[in-house]
BADREN-622747 format. One record per atom (N, C-alpha, C): x, y, z. Coordinates in steps of 0.2 Angstrom, whole numbers, plus 2048, in hexadecimal, padded with zeros to 3 digits. Layout:
BEGIN
XYZ ...
END
This chain:
BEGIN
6F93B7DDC 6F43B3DD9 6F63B2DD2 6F63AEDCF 6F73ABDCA 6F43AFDC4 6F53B0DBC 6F23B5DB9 6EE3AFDB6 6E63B2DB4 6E23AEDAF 6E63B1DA8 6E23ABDA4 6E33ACD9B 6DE3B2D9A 6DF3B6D96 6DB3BCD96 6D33BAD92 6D63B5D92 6CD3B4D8C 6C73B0D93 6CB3AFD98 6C73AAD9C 6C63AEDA4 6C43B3DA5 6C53B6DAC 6C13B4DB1 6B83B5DAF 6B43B3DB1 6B23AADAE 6B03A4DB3 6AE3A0DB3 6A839EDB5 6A339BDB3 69C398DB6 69C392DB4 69A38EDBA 699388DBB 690386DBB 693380DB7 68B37DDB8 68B376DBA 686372DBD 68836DDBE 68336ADC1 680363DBB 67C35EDBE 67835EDC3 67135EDC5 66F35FDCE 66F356DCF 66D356DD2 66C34EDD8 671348DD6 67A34EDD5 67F347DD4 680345DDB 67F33FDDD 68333EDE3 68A33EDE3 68B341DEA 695341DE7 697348DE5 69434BDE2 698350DDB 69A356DDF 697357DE7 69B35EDE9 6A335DDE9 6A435ADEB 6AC357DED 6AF359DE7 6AC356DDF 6AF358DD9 6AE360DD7 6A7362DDA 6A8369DD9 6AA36FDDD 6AD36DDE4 6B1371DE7 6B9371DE5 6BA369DE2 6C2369DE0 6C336FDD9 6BD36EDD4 6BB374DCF 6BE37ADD0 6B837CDD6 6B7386DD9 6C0385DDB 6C1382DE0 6C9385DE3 6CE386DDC 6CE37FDD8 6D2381DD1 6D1386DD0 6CC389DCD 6CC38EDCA 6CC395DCC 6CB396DD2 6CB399DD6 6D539DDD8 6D7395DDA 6DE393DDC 6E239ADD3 6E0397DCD 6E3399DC9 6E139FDC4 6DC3A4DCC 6DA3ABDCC 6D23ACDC5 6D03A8DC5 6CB3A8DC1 6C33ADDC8 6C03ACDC5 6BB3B0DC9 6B53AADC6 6B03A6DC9 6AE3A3DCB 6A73A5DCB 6A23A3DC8 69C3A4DCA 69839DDCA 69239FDCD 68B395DCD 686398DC8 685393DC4 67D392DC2 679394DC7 675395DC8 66D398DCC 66B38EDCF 66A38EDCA 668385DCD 66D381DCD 672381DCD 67937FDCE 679381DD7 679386DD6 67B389DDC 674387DE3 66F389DDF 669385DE6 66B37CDE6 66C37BDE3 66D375DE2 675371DE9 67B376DE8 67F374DEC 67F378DF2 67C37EDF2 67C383DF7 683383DFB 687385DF6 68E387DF8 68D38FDF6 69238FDFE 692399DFE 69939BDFC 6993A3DFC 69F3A5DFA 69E3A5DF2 69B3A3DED 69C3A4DE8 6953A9DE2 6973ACDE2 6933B1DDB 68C3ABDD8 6873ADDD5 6823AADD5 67F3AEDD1 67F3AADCC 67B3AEDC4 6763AADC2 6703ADDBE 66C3AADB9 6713A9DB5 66A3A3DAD 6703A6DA6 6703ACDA3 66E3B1DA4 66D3B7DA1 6743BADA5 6753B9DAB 67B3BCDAE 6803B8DAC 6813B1DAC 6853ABDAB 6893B1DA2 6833B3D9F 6843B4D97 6863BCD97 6853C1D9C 6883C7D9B 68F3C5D9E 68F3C3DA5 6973C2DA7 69D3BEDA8 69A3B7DA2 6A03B0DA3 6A53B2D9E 6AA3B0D9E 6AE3AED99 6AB3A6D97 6AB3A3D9B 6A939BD99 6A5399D9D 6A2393D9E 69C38EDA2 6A0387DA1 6A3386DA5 6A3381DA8 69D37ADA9 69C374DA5 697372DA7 69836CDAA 697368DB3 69A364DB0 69235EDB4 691359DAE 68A356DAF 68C351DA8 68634FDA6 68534BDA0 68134FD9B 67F34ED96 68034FD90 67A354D92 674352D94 66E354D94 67035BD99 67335CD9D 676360DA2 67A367D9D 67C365D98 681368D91 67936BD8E 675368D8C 67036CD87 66C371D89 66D36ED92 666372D94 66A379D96 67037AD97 675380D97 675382D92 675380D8C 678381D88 673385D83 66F381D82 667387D81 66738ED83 66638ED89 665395D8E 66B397D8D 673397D8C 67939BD89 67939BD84 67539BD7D 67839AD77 6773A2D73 6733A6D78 6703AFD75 6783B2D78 67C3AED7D 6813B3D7F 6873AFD7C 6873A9D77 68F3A8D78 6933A6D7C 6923A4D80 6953A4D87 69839BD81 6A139CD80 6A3394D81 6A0390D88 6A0389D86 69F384D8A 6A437DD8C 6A637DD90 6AB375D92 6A7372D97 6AA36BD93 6A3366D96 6A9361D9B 6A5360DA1 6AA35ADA5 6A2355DA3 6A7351DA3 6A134ADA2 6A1345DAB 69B348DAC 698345DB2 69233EDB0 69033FDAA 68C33ADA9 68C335DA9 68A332DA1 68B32CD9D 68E32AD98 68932ED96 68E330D8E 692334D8C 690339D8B 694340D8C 698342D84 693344D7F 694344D79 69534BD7A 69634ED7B 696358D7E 69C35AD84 699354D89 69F355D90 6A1351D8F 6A7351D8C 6AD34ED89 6B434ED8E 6B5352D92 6BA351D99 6B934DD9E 6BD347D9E 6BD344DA3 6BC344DAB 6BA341DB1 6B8346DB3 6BF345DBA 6C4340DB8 6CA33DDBB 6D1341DBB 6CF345DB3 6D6348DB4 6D234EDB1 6CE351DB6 6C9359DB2 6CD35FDB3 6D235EDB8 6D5363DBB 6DC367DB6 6DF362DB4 6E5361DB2 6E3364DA7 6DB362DA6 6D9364D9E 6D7368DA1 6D236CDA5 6D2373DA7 6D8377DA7 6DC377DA8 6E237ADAB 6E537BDA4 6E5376DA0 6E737AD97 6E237DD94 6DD37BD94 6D537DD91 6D6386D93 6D6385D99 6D438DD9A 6DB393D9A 6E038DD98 6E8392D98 6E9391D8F 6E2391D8C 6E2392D85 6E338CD80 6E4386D83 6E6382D7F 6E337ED7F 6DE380D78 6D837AD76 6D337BD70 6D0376D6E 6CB378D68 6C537BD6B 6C437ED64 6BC382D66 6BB382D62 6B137ED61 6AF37AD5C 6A737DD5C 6A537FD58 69F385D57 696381D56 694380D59 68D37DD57 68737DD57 68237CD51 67D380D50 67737DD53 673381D54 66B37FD55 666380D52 660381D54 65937ED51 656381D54 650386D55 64A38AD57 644389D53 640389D59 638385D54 63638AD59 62E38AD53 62938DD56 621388D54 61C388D58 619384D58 61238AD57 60F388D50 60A38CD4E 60638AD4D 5FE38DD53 5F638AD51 5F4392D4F 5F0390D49 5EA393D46 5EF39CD45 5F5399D44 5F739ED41 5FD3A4D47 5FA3A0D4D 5FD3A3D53 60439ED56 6083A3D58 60C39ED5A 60D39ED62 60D398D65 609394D6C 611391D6F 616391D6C 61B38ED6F 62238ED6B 627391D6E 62E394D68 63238FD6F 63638AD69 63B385D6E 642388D69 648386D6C 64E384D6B 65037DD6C 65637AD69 658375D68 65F374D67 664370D69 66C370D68 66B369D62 668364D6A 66635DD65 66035ED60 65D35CD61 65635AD5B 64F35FD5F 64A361D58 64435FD5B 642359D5A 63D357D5D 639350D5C 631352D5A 62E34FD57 627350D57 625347D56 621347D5B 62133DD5D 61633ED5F 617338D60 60F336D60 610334D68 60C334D6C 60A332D73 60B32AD74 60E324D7A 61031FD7A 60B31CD7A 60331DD7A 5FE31AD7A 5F731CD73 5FC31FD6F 5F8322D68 5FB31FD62 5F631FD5D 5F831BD56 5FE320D53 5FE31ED4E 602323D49 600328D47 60632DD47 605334D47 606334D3E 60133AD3B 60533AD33 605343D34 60B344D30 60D34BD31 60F34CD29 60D353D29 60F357D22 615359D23 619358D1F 62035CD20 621360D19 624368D19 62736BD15 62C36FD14 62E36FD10 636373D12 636378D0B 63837DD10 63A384D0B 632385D07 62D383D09 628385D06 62437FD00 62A37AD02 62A374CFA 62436ED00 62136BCFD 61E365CFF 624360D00 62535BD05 628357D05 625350D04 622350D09 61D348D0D 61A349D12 614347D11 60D345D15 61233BD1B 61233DD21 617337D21 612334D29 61032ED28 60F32AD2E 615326D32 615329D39 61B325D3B 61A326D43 61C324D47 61E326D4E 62032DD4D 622331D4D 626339D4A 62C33BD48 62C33ED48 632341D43 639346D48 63F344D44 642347D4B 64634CD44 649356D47 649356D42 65135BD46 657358D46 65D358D47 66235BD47 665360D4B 66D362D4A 67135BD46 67935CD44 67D358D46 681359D4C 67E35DD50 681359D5A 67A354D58 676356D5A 671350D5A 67234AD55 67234AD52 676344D4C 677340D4E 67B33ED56 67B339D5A 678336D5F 67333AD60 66F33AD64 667337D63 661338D63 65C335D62 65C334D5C 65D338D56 65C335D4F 65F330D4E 66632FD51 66B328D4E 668322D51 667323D59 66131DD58 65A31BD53 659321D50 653320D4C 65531ED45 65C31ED43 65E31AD3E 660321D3A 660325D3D 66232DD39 66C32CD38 66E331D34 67632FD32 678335D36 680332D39 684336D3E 68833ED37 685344D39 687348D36 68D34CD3B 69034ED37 699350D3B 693358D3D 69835AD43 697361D46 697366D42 69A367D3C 69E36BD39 69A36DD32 697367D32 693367D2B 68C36DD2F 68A370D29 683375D28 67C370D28 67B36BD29 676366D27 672367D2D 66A367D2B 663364D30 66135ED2E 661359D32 65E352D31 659350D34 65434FD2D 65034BD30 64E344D30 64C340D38 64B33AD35 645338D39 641333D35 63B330D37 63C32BD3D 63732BD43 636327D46 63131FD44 63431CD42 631317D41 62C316D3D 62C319D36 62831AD33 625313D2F 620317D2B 619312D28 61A30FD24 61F313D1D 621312D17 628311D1A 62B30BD19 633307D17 636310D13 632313D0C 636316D0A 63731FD0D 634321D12 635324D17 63C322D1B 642328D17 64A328D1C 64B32DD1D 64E32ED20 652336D22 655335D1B 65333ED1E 658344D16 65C349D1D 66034AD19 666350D19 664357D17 66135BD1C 65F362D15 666367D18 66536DD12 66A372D14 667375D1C 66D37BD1D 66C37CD26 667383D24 667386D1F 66338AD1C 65B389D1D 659382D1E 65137FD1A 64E383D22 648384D1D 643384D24 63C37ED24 63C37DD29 639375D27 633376D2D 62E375D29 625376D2C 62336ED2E 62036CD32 61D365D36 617367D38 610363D33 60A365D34 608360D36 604360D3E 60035CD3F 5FA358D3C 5FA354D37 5F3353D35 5F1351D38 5F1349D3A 5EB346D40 5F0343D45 5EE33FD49 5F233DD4E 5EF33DD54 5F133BD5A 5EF33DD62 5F433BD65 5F3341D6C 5FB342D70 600341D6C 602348D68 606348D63 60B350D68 61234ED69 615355D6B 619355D69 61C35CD6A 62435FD68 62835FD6D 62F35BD6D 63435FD72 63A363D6D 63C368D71 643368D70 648367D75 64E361D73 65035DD78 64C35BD7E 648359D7C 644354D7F 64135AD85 640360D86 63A363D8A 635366D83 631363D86 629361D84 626366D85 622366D7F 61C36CD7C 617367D79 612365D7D 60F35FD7D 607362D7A 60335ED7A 5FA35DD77 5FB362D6F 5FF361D6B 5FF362D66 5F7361D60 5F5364D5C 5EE366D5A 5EF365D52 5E935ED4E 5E8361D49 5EC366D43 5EE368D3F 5F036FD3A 5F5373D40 5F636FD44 5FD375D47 604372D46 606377D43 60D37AD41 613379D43 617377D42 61F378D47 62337BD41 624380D42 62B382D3C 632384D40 635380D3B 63C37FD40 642382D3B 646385D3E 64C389D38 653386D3E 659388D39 65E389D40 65D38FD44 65F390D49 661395D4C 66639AD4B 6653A2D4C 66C3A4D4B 6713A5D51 66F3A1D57 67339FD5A 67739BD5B 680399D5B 681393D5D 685393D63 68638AD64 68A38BD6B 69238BD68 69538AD6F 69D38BD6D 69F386D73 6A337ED70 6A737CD75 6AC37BD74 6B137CD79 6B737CD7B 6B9375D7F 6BE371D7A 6BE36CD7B 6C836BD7B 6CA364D7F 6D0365D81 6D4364D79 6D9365D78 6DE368D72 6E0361D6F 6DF35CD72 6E1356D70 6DA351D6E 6D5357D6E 6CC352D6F 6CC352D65 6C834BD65 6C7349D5E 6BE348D5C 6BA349D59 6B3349D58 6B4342D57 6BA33DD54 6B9338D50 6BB334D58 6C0335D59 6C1334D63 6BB330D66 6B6336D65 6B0336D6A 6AB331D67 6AA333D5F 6A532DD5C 6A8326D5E 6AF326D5E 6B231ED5E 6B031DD67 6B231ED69 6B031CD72 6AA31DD72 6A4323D71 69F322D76 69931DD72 69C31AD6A 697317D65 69C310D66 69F30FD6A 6A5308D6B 6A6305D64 6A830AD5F 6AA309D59 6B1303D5B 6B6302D5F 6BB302D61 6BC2FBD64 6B42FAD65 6B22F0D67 6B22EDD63 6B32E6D63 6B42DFD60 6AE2DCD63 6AB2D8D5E 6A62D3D60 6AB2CDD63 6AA2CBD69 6AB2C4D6D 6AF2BFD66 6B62BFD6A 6B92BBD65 6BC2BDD5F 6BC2C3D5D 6BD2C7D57 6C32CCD5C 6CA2CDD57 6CF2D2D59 6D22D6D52 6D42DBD54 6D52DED4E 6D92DED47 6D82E1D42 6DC2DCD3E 6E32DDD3F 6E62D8D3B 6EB2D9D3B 6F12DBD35 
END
């Protein structure tokens, strides 16, 4: 049997439910790894999900005492929701992009065998990333503690006026702000729902929380850039059907004077990504920096 890389002995697999198609990809997975003496366990819901036997079967609480790495292979939203529940144990992450976009699972999923196959015999970057934990305070109590990789959101209901929210950071007043809501942002989320809301793409590397308004009232409501030190309060003043997610699971019927105080977390994630991968790579293909408007060619 072939000897593994000492850093990588145990491997867990996680992997998208209701991909049609995906066991064939994820059997080819288990045999590689397997083949090249790795020891192999499934997510819990990975695992009901394919109901393939013969293989070990962890929570993430087991995933995080006995991986070496997680394997994940889904779309982006399959990455955070992993990635959440691993971030207290560390466990590195490799993302196969089964999705669409795939700003996180960035392995192709055409030649996954052959970037596996260096990935785990040592050769690759591994790139550190931070998060965001809230807690959700009525009357002094706290009623809901989230995590986040991407963003929270605090937004108003599709059928409710404008929400107006008190915001404070490090204890300073900011703005009293009318808007659809407020998104308040990693740089991984930097890409994601902020940059549609007109928020700036912040590098991975930088310490920065960003927040940026949902469609707000005042023209002069923009996103700001705070240090990754800020801790940042969201008070509901008035509104209806006003909720919180973190990466969009929902902490809904939000109340009058209640609270979100949001910091970074002192967890982050760790991905591992193949040795030739570029962050500027990824913004240029998955933002099609790289397109020509119709009739337009490069310069020359």
């Amino acid at each position: 049997m072939p000897a593994t890389h000492a850093m990588f002995q145990t491997i867990a697999l996680v992997v998208r439910q209701n991909t049609d198609g995906i066991e064939e990809s994820v059997d080819s997975v288990i045999d590689f790894l397997q083949r090249a003496g790795h020891s192999v366990v499934l997510e819990e819901q990975t695992a009901a999900h394919l109901g393939r036997h013969g293989v070990e079967v962890l929570n993430a609480a087991g995933i995080g005492a006995r991986a070496d790495a997680a394997i994940v292979m889904g779309g982006d939203g399959t990455m955070l929701g992993i990635a959440r529940q691993l971030a207290p144990y560390d466990v590195p992450l490799i993302g196969i992009n089964q999705g669409r976009l795939g700003f996180m699972t960035d392995i192709p999923l055409d030649n996954m065998l052959d970037v596996l196959a260096k990935i785990l015999g040592g050769s690759y970057k591994a790139e550190r990333r931070s998060l965001l934990e809230g807690s959700v305070l009525r009357d002094g109590e706290v009623i809901h503690v989230g995590m986040a990789v991407n963003d929270v959101v605090v937004a108003r209901g599709a059928g409710a006026g404008m929400a107006e929210l008190r915001v404070e950071v490090d204890g300073h007043f900011m703005y009293n702000q009318r808007s659809d809501g407020l998104i308040i942002a990693t740089p991984t989320g930097s890409t994601a729902y902020a940059l549609s809301a007109g928020g700036p793409l912040l590098h991975p590397s930088l310490g920065g929380i960003v927040l940026v308004p949902i469609a707000p009232h005042a023209l002069s409501n923009r996103p700001i850039v705070l240090p990754e030190s800020s801790e940042i309060v969201v008070e509901i003043v008035r509104g209806r059907d006003i909720s919180v997610n973190f990466d969009m699971q929902t902490f809904a019927s939000l109340a009058a004077q209640d609270r979100i105080v949001i910091r970074r977390s002192p967890h982050t994630i760790s991905f591992l990504h193949p040795h030739d991968w570029s962050y500027y790579n990824t913004l240029r293909e998955k933002l099609h920096w790289n397109e020509y408007p119709s009739g337009e060619g490069k310069l020359s």
